[in-house]
C-alpha positions, 0 to 999 in steps of 0.5 A, spaced: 470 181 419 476 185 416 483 182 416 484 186 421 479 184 425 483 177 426 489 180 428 492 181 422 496 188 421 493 193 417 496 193 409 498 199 406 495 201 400 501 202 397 504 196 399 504 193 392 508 201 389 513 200 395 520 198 395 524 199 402 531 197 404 534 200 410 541 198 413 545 199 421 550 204 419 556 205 424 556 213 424 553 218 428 546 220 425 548 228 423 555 225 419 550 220 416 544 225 415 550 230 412 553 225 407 546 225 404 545 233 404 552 235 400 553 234 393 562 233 395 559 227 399 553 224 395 559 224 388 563 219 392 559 214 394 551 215 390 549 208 386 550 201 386 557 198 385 560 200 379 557 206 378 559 213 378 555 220 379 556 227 375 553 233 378 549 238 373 546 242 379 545 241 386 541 245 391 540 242 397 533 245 401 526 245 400 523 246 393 531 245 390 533 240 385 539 235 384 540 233 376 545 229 375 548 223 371 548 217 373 554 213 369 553 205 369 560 200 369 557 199 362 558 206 359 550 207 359 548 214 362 543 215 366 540 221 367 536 222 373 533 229 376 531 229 384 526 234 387 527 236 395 519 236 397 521 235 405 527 236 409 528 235 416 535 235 419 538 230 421 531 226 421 529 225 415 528 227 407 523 227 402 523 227 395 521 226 388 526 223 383 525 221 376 529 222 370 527 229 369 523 235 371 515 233 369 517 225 368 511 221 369 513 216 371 517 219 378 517 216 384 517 218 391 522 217 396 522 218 403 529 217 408 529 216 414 535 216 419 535 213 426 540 213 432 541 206 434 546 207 440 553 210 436 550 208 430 544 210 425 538 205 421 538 209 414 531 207 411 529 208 404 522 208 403 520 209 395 513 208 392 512 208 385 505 210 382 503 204 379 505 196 381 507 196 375 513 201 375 515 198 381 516 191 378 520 194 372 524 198 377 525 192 381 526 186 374 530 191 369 533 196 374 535 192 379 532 197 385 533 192 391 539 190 390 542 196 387 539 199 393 543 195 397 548 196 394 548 204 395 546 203 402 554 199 402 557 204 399 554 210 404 556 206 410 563 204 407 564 211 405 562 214 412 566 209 415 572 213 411 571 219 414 570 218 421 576 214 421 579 221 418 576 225 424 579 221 429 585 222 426 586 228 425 
């Protein structure tokens, strides 16, 4: 008898490639969706703490690229390109993100954006192509935490712009 047989939930096949990370964001799902979308938003809040973001090309539709640099509080540069491979306003974006156009070693991301209430449940949902790749994101990179720390930023800076259109 399977495990799901038991009643045990079923186990994706790439459970062991995933990381996911979501966060309650206390915005609307259009103004969170559109700081994700627009290269004036993503500069301001993009990455883990301490870290800053240059933009060498943004176009934001199917097929499009972002390619941008990632700089670390440690001065290393990190460069990082981003494929939009689906795009569904304001629900959800799909992508492909490596450190170049051809890497092999891309991952694939999903996000989703979710009314709850007021607020919005922004999840990122990241499969790498081996288990491999994911430990190393996870144990060198810090994916998890960076991760988080990202989704802080992004709902900091939401937060900010909100407030800037209550009072204008």
């Amino acid at each position: 008898m399977s495990a799901m047989g038991r009643g045990m939930p079923a186990q994706s096949a790439t459970t062991d490639r995933e990381i996911v990370i979501s966060r309650v964001i206390n915005a609307p799902r259009e103004l969170v969706f559109e700081a994700f979308t627009d290269v004036r938003h993503l500069s301001q809040w993009w990455g883990p703490e301490g870290f800053t973001t240059t933009t060498r090309a943004f176009e934001f539709r199917v097929g499009g690229v972002w390619d941008f640099v990632m700089h670390g509080p440690d001065g290393t540069d990190y460069q990082e390109w981003i494929s939009w491979t689906e795009i569904t306003p304001p629900e959800q974006i799909a992508m492909l993100h490596g450190e170049s156009r051809g890497d092999p070693n891309a991952f694939e991301s999903a996000l989703t954006f979710a009314p709850e209430g007021a607020a919005t449940r922004v999840e990122m949902r990241t499969v790498f192509p081996t288990k491999e790749l994911r430990d190393a994101a996870v144990e060198k990179y810090h994916a998890i935490e960076g991760g988080q720390q990202t989704l802080m930023k992004l709902a900091a800076y939401v937060a900010q712009i909100a407030r800037k259109g209550v009072e204008d």
